[in-house]
C-alpha positions in Angstrom: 33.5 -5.3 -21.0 34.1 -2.4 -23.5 34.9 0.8 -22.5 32.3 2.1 -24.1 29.9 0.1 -22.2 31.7 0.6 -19.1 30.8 4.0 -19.7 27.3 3.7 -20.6 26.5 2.0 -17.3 28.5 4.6 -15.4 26.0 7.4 -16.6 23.3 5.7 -16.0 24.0 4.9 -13.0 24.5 8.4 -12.6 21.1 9.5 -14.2 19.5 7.1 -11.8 20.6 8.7 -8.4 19.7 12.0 -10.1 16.5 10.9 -10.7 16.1 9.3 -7.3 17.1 12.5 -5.6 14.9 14.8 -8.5 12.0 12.2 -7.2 12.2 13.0 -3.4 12.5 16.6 -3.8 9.5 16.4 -5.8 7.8 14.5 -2.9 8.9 17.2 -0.3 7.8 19.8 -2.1 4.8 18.7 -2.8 4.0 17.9 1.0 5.0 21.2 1.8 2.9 23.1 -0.9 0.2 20.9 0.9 0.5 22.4 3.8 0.9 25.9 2.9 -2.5 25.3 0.9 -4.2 24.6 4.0 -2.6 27.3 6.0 -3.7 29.9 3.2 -7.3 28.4 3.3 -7.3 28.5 7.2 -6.1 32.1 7.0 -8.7 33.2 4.6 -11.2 31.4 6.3 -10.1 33.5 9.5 -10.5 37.0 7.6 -13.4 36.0 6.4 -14.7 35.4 10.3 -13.2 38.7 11.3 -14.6 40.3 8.6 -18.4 39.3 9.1 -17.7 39.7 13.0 -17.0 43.3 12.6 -20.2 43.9 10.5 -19.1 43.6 7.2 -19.5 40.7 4.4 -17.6 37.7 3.8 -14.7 37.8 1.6 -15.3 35.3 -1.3 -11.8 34.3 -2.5 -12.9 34.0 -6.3 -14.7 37.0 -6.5 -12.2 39.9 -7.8 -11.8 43.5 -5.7 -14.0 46.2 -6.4 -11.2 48.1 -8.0 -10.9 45.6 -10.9 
């Protein structure tokens, strides 16, 4: 086999493993921003509670502050 070849096979080899690794970062991340979607989405939902339980409205997460 040529050197050249040799070579070629070494790097992608190389890319491979990169991309593997790349892949399952990916994966983690994505389970993690998962979670901390549903933890926002809990926590807003629980200002939103406190909010109407201490007489006021509910907080609608698209609306934009009254200081816009």
């Amino acid at each position: 086999m040529s050197d050249k070849t040799l070579h070629l096979e070494e790097q992608i080899a190389h890319l491979t493993r990169a991309v593997e690794e790349l892949s399952d970062i990916v994966v983690r991340q994505e389970r993690e921003l998962a979670i901390l979607t549903r933890r926002s989405e809990m926590l807003m939902e629980r200002e939103a509670g406190r909010e109407l339980d201490a007489g006021g409205t509910a907080m609608m997460t698209d609306e934009r502050p009254p200081h816009w």
